[in-house]
TIKERO-478917 format. One record per residue (C-alpha): x, y, z; residue in one letter. Coordinates in pm, whole numbers, plus 50000, padded with zeros to 5 digits. Each point is the difference from the previous one (the first is absolute). Layout:
N
+-------+-------+-------+-------+
|  east | north |    up | gutor |
+-------+-------+-------+-------+
|     X |     Y |     Z |     A |
...
+-------+-------+-------+-------+
END
This chain:
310
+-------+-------+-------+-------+
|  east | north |    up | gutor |
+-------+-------+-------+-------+
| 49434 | 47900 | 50268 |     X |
| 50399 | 50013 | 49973 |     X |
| 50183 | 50215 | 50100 |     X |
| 50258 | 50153 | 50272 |     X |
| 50015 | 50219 | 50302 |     X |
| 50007 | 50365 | 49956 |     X |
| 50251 | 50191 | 50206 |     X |
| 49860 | 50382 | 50057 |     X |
| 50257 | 50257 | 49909 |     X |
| 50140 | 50290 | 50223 |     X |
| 49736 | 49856 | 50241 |     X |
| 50074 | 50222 | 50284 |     X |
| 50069 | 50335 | 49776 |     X |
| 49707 | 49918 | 49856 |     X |
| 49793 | 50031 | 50325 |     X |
| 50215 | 50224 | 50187 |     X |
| 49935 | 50231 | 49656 |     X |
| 49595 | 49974 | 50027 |     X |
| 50031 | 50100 | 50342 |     X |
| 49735 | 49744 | 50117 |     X |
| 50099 | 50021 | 50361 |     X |
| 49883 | 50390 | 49969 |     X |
| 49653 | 49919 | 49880 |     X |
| 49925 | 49697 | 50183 |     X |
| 49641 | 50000 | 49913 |     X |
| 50044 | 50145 | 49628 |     X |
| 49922 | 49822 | 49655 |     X |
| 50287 | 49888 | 49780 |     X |
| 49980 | 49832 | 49669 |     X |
| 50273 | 49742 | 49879 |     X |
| 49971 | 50042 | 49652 |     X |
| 50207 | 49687 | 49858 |     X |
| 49869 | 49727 | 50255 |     X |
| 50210 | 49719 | 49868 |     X |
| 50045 | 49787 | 50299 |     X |
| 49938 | 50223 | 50311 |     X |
| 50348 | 50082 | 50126 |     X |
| 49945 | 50372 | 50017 |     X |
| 49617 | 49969 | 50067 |     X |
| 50088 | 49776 | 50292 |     X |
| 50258 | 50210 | 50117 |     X |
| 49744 | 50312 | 49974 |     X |
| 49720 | 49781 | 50197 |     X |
| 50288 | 49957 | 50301 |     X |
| 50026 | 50372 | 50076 |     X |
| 49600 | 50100 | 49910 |     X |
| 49807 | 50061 | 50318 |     X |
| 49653 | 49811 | 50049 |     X |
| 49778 | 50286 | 49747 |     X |
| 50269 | 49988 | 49770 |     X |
| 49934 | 49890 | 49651 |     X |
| 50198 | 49811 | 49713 |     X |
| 49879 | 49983 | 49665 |     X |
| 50227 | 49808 | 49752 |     X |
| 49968 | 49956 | 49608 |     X |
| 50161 | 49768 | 49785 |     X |
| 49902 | 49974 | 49601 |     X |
| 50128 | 49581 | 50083 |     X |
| 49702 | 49782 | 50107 |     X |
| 50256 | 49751 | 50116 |     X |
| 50150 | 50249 | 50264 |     X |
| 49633 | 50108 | 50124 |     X |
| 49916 | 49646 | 50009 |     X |
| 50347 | 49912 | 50228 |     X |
| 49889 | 50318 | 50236 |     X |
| 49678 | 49872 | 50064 |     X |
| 50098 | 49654 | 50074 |     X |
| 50301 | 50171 | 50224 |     X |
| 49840 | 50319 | 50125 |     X |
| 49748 | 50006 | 50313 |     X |
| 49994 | 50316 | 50078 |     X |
| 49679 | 50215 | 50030 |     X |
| 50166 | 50310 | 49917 |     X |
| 50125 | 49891 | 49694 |     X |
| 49862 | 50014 | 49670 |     X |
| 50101 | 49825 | 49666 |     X |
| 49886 | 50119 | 49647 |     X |
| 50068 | 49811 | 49681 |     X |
| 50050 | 50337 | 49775 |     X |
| 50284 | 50189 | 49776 |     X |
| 50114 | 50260 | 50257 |     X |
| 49964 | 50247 | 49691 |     X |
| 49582 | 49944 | 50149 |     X |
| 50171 | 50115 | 50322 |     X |
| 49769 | 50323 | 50043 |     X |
| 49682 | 49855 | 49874 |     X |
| 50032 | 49694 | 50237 |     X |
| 50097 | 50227 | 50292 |     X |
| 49672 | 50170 | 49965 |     X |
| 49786 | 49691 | 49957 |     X |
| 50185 | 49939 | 50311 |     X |
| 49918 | 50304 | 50166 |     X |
| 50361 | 50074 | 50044 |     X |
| 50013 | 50311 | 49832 |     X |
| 50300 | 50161 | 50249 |     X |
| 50293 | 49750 | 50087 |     X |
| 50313 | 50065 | 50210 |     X |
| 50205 | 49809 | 49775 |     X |
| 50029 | 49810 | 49680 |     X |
| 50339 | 49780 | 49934 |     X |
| 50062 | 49878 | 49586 |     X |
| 50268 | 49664 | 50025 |     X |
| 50008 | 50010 | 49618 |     X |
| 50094 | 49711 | 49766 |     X |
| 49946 | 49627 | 50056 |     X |
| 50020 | 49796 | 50314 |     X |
| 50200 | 49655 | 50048 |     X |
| 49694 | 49784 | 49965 |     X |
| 49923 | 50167 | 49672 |     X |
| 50345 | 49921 | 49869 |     X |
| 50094 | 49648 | 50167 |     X |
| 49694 | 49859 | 49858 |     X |
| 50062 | 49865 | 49672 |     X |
| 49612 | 50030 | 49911 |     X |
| 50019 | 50380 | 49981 |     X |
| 50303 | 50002 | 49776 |     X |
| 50149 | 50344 | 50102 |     X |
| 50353 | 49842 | 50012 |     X |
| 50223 | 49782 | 49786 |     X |
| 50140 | 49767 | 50232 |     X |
| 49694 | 49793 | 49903 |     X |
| 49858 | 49858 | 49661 |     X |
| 49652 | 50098 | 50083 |     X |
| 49716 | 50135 | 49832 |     X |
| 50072 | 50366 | 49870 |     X |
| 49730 | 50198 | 50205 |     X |
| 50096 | 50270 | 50228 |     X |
| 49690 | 50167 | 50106 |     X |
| 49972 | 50094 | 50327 |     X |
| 49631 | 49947 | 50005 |     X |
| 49966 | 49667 | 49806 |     X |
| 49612 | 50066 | 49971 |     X |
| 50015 | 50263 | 49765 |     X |
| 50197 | 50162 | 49705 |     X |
| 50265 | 49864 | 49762 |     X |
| 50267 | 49806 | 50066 |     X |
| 50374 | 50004 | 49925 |     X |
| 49944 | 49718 | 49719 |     X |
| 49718 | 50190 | 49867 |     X |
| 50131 | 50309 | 49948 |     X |
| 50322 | 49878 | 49891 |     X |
| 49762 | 49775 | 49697 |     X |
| 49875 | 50314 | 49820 |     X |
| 50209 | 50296 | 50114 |     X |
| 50183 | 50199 | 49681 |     X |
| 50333 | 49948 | 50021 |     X |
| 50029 | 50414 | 50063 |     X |
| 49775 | 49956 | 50322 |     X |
| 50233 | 49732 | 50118 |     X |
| 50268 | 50198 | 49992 |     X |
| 49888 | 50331 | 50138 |     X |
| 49887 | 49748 | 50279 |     X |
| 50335 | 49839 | 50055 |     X |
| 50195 | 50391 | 49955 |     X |
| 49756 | 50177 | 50196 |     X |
| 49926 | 49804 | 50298 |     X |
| 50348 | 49724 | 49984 |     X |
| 50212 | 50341 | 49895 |     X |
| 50155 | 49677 | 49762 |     X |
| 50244 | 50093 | 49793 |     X |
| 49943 | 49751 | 49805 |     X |
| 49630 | 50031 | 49932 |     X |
| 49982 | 50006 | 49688 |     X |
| 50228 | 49678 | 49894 |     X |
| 49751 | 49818 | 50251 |     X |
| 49650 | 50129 | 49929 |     X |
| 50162 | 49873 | 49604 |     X |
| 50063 | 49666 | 50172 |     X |
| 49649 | 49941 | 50117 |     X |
| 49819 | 50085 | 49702 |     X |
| 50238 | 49748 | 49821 |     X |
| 49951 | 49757 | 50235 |     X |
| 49620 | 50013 | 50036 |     X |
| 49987 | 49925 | 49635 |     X |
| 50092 | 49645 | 50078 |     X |
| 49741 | 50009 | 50279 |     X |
| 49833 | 50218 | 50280 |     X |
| 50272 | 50047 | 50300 |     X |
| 49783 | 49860 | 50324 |     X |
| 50244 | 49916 | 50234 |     X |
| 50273 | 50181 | 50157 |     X |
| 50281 | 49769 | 49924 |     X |
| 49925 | 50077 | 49659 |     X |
| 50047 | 50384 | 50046 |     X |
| 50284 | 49973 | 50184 |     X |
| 50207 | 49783 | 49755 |     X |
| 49885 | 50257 | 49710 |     X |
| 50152 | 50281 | 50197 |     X |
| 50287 | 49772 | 50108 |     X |
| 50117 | 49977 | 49633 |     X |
| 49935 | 50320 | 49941 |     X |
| 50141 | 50178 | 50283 |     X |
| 50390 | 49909 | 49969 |     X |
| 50125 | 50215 | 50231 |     X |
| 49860 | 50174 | 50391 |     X |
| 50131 | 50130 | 50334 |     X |
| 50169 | 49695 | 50202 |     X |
| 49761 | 49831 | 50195 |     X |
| 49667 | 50085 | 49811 |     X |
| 49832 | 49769 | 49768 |     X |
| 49957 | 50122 | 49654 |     X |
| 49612 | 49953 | 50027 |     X |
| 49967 | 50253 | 50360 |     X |
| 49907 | 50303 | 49836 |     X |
| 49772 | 49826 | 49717 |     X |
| 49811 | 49838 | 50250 |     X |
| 49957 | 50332 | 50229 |     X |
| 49896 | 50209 | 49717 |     X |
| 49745 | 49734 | 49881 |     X |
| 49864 | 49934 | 50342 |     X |
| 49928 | 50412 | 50068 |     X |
| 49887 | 50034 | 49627 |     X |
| 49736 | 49677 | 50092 |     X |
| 49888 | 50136 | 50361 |     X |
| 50042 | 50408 | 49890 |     X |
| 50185 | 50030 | 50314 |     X |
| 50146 | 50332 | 49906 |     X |
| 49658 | 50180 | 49922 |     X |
| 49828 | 49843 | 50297 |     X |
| 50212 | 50179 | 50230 |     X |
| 50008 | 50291 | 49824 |     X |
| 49622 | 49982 | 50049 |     X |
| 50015 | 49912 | 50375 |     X |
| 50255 | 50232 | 50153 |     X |
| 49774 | 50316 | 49945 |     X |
| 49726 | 49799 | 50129 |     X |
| 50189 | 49889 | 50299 |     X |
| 50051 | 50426 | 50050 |     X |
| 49675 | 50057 | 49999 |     X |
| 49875 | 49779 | 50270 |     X |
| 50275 | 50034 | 50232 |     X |
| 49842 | 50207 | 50354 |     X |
| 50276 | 50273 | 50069 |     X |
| 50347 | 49908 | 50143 |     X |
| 49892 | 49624 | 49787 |     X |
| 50350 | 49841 | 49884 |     X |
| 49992 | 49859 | 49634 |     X |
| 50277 | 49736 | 50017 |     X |
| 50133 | 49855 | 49679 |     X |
| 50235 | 49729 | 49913 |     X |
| 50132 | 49950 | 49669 |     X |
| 50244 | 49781 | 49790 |     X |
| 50162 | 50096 | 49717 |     X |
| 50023 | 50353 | 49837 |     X |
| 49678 | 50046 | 49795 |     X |
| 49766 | 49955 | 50334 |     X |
| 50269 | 50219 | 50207 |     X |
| 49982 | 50313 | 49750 |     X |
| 49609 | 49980 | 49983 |     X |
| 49985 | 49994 | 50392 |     X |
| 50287 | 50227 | 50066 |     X |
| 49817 | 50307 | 49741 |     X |
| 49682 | 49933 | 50065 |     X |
| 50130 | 50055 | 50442 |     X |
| 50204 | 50294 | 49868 |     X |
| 49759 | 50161 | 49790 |     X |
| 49737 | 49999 | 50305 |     X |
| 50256 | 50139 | 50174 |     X |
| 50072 | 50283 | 49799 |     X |
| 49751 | 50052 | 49750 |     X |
| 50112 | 50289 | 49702 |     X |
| 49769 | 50265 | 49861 |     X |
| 49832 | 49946 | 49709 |     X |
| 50236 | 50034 | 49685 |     X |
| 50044 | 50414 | 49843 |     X |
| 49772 | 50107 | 50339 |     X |
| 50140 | 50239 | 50217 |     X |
| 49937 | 49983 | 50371 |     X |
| 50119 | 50118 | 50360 |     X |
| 50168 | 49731 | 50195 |     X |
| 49656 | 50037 | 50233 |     X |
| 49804 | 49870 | 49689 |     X |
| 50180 | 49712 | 49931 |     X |
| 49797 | 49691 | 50026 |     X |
| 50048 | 49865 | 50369 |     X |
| 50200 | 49689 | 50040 |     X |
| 49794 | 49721 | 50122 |     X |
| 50293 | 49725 | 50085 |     X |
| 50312 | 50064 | 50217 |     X |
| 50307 | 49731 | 49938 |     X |
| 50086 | 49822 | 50323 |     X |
| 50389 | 49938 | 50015 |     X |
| 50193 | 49839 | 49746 |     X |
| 49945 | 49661 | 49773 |     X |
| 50067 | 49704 | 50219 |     X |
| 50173 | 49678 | 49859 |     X |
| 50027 | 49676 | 50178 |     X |
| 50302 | 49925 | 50133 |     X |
| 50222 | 49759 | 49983 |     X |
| 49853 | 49696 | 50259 |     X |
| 49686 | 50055 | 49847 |     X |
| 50119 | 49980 | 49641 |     X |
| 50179 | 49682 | 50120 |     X |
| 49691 | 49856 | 50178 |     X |
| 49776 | 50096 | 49642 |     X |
| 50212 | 50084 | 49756 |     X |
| 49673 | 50065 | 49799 |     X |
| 50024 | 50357 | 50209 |     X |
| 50299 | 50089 | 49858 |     X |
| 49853 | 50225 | 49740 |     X |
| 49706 | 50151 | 50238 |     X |
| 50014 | 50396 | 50052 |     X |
| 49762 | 50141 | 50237 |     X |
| 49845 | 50374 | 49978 |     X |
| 49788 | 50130 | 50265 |     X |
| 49782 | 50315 | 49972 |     X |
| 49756 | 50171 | 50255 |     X |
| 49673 | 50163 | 49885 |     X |
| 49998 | 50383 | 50130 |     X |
| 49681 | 50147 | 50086 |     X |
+-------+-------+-------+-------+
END
């Protein structure tokens, strides 16, 4: 198995935000495993009851943590963390003091060419996260209406030029199923003609196909209210996102716990308003500028933190 190390981001906020070191003994859940960074850095400031249970949907990053990991109060689960409340219970972790979300992919996913999430290499056009299951990249892309591609490419790239591309592909797959990502990347590369200095013309194509593949977008809308549910009063929910789509689903879903509105046309008293169940800890966090130097993979990372009220 290829591929490279995976620097945590806003490591420290990230603890310091769960507020391990208050709850010594507590349960937290990474929910986006990857390669242990934040679990790791979790496991340092747990007490000797504490408990760590960490998900990943990538059987390559559970199978790195076991061969890494030797800790007893650590426990890795191959699952989608959109299972996150079902697992929990066949856990018996139905309370947890804290749950953190790292969303997107991790550097091993991208630097190894076998996964094909990135167009620096002419690999095979995959891009599940969970290679066991589902449909690939090349798959979709074989029998997908040209409409579907480019709602994809609009919706989840926000590509402007959507349309001109998803025409591309269906062109170009008439000549021949598209099944590696060299391929994809030159279509788009003739297509696109013009983009913001410094991006590629195939960045957003490539994003919106790889959430469209893995439904990134509707599994965290799935998990977040699950994460609510089983955070134990005063539990943090920590969530780090990258790029605007994740960000506004995370920042209204943490608002909207926060204050929750009446029912539409029904009239109540402020004291029969539905009570807020989140409170908003302090403001978004970025990384700064020796850490965006170190990784500039973090440069896009925004970090929300919200505390479960009783």
């Amino acid at each position: 198995m290829s591929g490279g190390a995976h620097l945590p981001v806003l490591p420290a906020a990230v603890v310091d935000a769960l507020a391990v070191a208050a709850r010594p003994q507590g349960t937290f859940v990474d929910a986006t495993f990857g390669r242990g960074g934040h679990s790791r850095l979790i496991l340092e400031r747990l007490g000797p009851q504490g408990r760590l249970i960490a998900f990943d949907r990538d059987p390559e990053a559970i199978a790195a943590g076991h061969a890494t990991f030797n800790d007893a109060r650590a426990t890795l689960v191959h699952t989608r963390f959109a299972r996150l409340g079902a697992t929990l219970k066949e856990l018996r972790a139905q309370l947890v003091d804290g749950v953190v979300f790292d969303l997107g992919v991790s550097s091993p996913q991208l630097d190894d060419p076998a996964r094909g999430f990135s167009f620096r290499f002419d690999a095979p056009l995959d891009m599940r996260m969970d290679r066991t299951q589902g449909t690939s990249a090349a798959e979709w892309l074989a029998q997908a209406p040209e409409e579907e591609i480019e709602e994809v490419l609009s919706g989840y790239g926000e590509e402007r030029f959507a349309k001109q591309i998803a025409k591309a592909i269906v062109a170009a797959r008439r000549g021949g199923p598209l099944t590696s990502t060299g391929q994809l990347a030159s279509v788009v590369g003739k297509t696109v003609r013009t983009r913001e200095p410094g991006q590629d013309p195939a960045t957003r194509t490539f994003q919106a196909i790889r959430i469209h593949v893995n439904q990134e977008l509707e599994e965290l809308s799935l998990a977040l209210p699950q994460a609510l549910e089983v955070l134990a009063p005063a539990g943090r929910m920590v969530v780090i996102s990258f790029h605007s789509l994740e960000d506004r689903i995370v920042k209204n879903f943490m608002r909207g716990a926060a204050r929750p509105e009446a029912p539409a046309r029904l009239p109540l008293r402020a004291s029969e308003l539905p009570a807020p169940r989140l409170r908003l800890i302090g403001k978004p966090i970025r990384p700064g500028p020796a850490e965006v130097a170190a990784n500039p993979r973090s440069r896009s990372a925004l970090l929300r933190v919200a505390e479960k009220l009783a």
